[in-house]
C-alpha positions, 0 to 999 in steps of 0.5 A: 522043567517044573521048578525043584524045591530048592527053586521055591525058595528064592531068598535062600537060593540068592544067599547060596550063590552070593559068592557071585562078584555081580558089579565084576560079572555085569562088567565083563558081559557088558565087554562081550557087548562092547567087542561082538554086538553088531546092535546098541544094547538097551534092552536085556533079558535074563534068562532062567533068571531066578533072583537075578542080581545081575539083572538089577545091576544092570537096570542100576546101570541104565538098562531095562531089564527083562527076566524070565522063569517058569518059578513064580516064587523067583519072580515074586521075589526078585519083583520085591529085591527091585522095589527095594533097591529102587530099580524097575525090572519087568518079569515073563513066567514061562518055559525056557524051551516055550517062551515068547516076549512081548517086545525084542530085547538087544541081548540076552544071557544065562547064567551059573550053568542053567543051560542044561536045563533044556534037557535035550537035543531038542530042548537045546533046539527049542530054546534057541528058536525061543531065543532067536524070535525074542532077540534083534538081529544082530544082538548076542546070546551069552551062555556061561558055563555050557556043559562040555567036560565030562573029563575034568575034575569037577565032574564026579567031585563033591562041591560044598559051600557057606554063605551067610547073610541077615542072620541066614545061613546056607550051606550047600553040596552040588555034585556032578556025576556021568550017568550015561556016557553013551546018551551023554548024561550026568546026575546033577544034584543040589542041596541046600542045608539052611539054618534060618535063625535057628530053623533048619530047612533042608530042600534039594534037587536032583535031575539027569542033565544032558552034556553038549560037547563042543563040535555038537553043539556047533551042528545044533547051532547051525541047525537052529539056523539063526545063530552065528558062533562068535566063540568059546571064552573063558569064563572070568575073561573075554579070552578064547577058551584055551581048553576043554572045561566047564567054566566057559562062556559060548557067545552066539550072534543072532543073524 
């Protein structure tokens, strides 16, 4: 997918998503790794990593960090957030769907419900060959916020939020809508409305994005052939998943 607008624009989209507790975050993966990885974890990658936060918390915590995007502008930026912050990441520009690393990483993750966009069956297919090479056998692959609830109501209800930060302020609307129940779609829409010490900047993205129920994207894994499902978990705990929702975290192991 050619990055959207809103995507161009990395120090607003890093304020947009500020609400994000990253230490709290980083901790719980780190507890999926210490409950499911069948390998020592050292090397991570961050996958759609945008301006990463999470990715440069954890090389503060002594882990090397890859992040991979296909927005040079993200990657430019979160280069210059780690030399700020005096920490080292390495970064990879490339599709989500057709990726290859250099060198295999322990474990990897995705984040804030960027999974959708694969924007297919076979996207999903791609990408999980994608992750499966770049992965050790053994490592984990962490998805939070698989998109599975087309019932909930989330879906179909307007999400407005503020963040503000060095003077920037960002308000932003996110909306999911079904679009075709029978192709299992939704309109996915973004908007960022910001006031950049007294510039206004509006920029948006609006896409179509496949929903995975959850028995499909079982078949897909075991399709893909390299992955054993560990399991659906709540997002905010390493608990089992107790219903169907949005705000989940699907945890595979590479075989």
């Amino acid at each position: 997918m050619t990055p959207s607008e809103v995507y161009q624009h990395a120090a607003y989209y890093e304020i947009a998503m500020g609400f994000v507790n990253i230490p709290r975050q980083i901790a719980l993966l780190e507890a999926y790794i210490r409950a499911y990885s069948a390998i020592p974890v050292r090397r991570v990658l961050d996958v759609c990593c945008g301006p990463s936060p999470q990715l440069r918390e954890f090389a503060r915590r002594g882990y090397l960090g890859v992040g991979l995007d296909a927005s040079p502008p993200m990657l430019a930026y979160l280069h210059a957030r780690a030399a700020e912050e005096q920490v080292r990441v390495e970064t990879i520009c490339a599709d989500m769907r057709d990726f290859a690393l250099p060198a295999p990483v322990d474990v990897c993750y995705i984040l804030l419900g960027t999974i959708p966009y694969v924007g297919s069956r076979q996207g999903m297919l791609d990408h999980l060959a994608c992750v499966a090479r770049a992965l050790r056998p053994g490592g984990l692959y962490l998805i939070e916020n698989l998109l599975m609830d087309w019932v909930s109501a989330v879906v179909g209800n307007r999400q407005d939020w503020v963040m503000t930060r060095d003077g920037i302020t960002v308000t932003t609307h996110y909306q999911l809508d079904v679009l075709d129940p029978l192709a299992q779609t939704a309109r996915h829409t973004l908007e960022f409305a910001v006031d950049d010490h007294g510039q206004s900047v509006r920029l948006s993205e609006v896409c179509v994005v496949p929903f995975f129920f959850p028995q499909e994207f079982i078949s897909l894994v075991e399709l893909a052939g390299a992955f054993d499902l560990v399991g659906y978990f709540e997002r905010e705990s390493p608990e089992p998943l107790r219903r169907l929702s949005n705000d989940n975290m699907v945890v595979l192991r590479r075989r």
